[in-house]
C-alpha positions as CSV (number, residue, x, y, z in Angstrom):
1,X,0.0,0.0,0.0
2,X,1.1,3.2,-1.1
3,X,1.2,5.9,1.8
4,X,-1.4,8.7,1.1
5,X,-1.4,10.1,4.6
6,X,1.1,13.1,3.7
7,X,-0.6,14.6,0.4
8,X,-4.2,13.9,2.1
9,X,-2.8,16.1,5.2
10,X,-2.0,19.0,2.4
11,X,-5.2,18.1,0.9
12,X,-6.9,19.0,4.1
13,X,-4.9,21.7,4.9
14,X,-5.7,23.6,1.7
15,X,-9.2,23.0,1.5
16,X,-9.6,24.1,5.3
17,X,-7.9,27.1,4.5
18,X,-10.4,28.9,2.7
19,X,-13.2,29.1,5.6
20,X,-14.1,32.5,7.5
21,X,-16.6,33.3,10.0
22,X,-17.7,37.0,10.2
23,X,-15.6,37.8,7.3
24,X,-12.3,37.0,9.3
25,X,-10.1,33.7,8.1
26,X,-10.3,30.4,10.4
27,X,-7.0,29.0,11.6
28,X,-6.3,26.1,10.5
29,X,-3.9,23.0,12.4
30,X,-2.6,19.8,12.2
31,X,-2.6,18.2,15.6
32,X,-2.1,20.8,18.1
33,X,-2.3,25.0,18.2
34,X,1.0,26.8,19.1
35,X,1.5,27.4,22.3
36,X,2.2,30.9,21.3
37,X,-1.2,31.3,19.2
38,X,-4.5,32.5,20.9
39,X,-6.9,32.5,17.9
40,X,-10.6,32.8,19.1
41,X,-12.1,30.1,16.8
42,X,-10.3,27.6,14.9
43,X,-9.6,24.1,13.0
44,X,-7.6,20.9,14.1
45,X,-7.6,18.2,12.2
46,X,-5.5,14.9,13.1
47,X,-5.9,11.2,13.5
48,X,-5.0,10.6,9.6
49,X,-5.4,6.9,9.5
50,X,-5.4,4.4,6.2
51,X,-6.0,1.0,5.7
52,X,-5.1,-0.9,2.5
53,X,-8.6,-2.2,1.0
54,X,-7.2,-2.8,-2.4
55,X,-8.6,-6.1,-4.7
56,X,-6.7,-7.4,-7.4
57,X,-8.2,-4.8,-9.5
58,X,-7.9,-1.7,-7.8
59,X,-5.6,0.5,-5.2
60,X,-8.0,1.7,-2.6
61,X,-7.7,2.5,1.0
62,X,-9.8,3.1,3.9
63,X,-9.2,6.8,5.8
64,X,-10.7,8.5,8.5
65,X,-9.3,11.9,9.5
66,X,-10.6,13.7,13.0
67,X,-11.3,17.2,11.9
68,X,-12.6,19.3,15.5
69,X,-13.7,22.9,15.3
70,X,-13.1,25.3,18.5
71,X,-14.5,28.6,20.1
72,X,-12.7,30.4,22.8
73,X,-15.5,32.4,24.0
74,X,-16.0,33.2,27.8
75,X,-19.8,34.3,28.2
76,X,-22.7,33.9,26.1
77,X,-21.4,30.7,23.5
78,X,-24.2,30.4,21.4
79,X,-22.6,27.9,19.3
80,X,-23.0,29.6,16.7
81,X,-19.2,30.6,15.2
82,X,-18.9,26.2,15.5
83,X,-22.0,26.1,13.2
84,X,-21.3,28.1,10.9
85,X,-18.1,27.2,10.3
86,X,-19.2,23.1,10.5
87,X,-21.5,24.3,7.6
88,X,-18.7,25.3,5.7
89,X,-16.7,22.1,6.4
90,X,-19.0,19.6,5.5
């Protein structure tokens, strides 16, 4: 099985980059924010992980990858900046 995890990561990466809420760009990670970064909402995705489910007659593979959308807001989360930006996700 050919490994697909690095260009699907890109993949990702690119397509996530795109999103906005309120006009303003969503920050977009792989695994973890910097510890130096304090966005108010963002993207993580992680968990990149294939299986070989090839046949004799093609080259397939199984993957999942854990995309999670945060807010950092104190008082009053409607859910509302997770919602819209889930729309825009899936």
């Amino acid at each position: 099985m050919k490994d697909i995890n690095k260009q699907l990561r890109k993949a990702y990466y690119d397509a996530l980059q795109g999103i906005t809420y309120n006009a303003a760009a969503v920050p977009v990670f792989y695994n973890e924010v910097p510890t130096d970064d304090y966005p108010e909402f963002y993207i993580v995705f992680s968990g990149i992980n294939s299986n070989d489910s090839s046949t004799k007659n093609s080259a397939d593979t199984s993957t999942n990858i854990q995309v999670g959308i945060y807010t950092q807001k104190d008082v009053s989360n409607t859910g509302d900046a997770c919602d819209v930006i889930a729309g825009q996700v899936f």
